[in-house]
Every structure is written in structure tokens, then in C-alpha cells.
N, C-alpha and C positions, 0 to 999 in steps of 0.2 A: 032395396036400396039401389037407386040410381049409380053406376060407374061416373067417374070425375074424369074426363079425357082431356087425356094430356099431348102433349105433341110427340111421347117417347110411346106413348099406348099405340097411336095412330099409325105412326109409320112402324111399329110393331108388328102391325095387324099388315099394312100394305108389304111387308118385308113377307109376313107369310103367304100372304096371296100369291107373291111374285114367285116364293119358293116352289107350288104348286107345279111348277111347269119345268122348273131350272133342274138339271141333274149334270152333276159333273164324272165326265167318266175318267180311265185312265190316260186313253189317248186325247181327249177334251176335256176338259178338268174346269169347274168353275173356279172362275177368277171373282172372290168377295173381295168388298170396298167395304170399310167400316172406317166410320171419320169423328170423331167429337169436335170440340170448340176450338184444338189447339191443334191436334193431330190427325193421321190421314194413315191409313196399311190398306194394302191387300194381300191378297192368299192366295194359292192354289190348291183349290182342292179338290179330291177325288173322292165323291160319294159315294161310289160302289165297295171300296176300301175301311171308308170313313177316315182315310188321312190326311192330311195338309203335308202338301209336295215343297213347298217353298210361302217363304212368308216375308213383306217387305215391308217401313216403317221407316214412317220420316226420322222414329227416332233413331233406327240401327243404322240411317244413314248419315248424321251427325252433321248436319246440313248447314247448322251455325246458327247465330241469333237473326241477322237481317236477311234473310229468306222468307219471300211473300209465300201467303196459305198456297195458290196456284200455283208457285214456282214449285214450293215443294210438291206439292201433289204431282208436276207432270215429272220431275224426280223420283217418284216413288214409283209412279206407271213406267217410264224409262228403264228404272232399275228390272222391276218385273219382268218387263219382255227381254230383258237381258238375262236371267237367271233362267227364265223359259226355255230362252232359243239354246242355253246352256245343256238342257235337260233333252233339247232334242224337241220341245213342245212350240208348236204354231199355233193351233187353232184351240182356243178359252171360249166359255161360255160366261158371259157378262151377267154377273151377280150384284144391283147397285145398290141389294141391303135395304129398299126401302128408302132411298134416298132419290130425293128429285136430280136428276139427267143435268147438272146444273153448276157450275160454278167449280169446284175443286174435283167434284166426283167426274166430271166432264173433263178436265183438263187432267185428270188422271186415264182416260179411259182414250183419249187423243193421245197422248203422249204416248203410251201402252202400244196403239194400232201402230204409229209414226216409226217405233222400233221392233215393231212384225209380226206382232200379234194378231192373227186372224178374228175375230167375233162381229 
């Protein structure tokens, strides 16, 4: 039987590919981006550990109804690199999940560097 490729199979697959290479340590921790249709989070996490240091989400940030997808994304990256520099952490290893470099995952990952985030 043929597989039925789906657009969640595909960037699945590219999400593992990209994993291949990405390792987040204590002192560099990768920063995941995971976004559905409505919402936007990232993480930090530490692979050698297997723990998530800090976790950020348009919805723990309660951003209100008329906030655009982008606005909130560079919200969400803003807050990150604030909770980081809180932690003592500068430099993340850019984890985009498999998602194209693109529109909210970009304007979170600007937003991110803009408040000190090394990667």
C-alpha cells in the first residue's frame, strides 16, 4: 500500500531531518517553535537532560482577542528571550520544527534575537 502524504507527514519527516543535527545542551538549550492554525509556543530545552527549562505560549500570555498571528508570535519570542536572559541563558539553538523560516515562526525567532538571544 501506497502512504497518503499529508502536509503533517511531510513536515514530520523534515522536522526529523532537521532534528538530525540540532542538540540542545544545558548551557545552549534548543529553543522548539511549534504553531498550529490559531496558536504559537516555544520551549527550551535541554537534550542531554531530556528537560524543558522554560515554556512560552501565546496562550499563557493572554494577549486578548484582537492581536494579529505575527503580533502575537513576536510576543511569544519576546517573552522567551526574557525568561532566558532571566535564567542566565544567551545563546539557543534554533529548533523551527519543520516549519518554513516564514511568517510567524520568523517573526517569533526576530523578536527572540531583538531581546538577546544569541542563535
Amino acid at each position: 500500500m501506497k502512504q497518503i502524504k499529508t502536509s503533517a507527514l511531510i513536515r514530520q519527516r523534515r522536522h526529523r531531518r532537521l532534528r538530525q543535527g540540532l542538540r540542545g545542551t544545558a548551557l545552549r538549550p534548543r529553543l522548539a517553535v511549534w504553531r498550529s492554525l490559531k496558536h504559537i509556543s516555544a520551549q527550551l530545552i535541554d537534550d542531554a537532560s531530556q528537560t524543558t527549562l522554560l515554556a512560552v505560549s501565546d496562550k499563557s500570555l493572554k494577549l486578548g482577542a484582537k492581536v494579529t498571528p505575527q503580533l502575537a508570535a513576536a510576543k511569544v519570542g519576546a517573552a522567551v528571550a526574557a525568561a532566558a536572559t532571566a535564567q542566565k541563558i544567551k545563546q539557543v539553538v534554533f529548533d523551527r520544527g519543520g516549519y518554513a523560516y516564514h511568517g510567524r515562526v520568523k517573526a517569533l525567532a526576530e523578536a527572540a534575537r531583538a531581546a538577546g538571544l544569541e542563535f
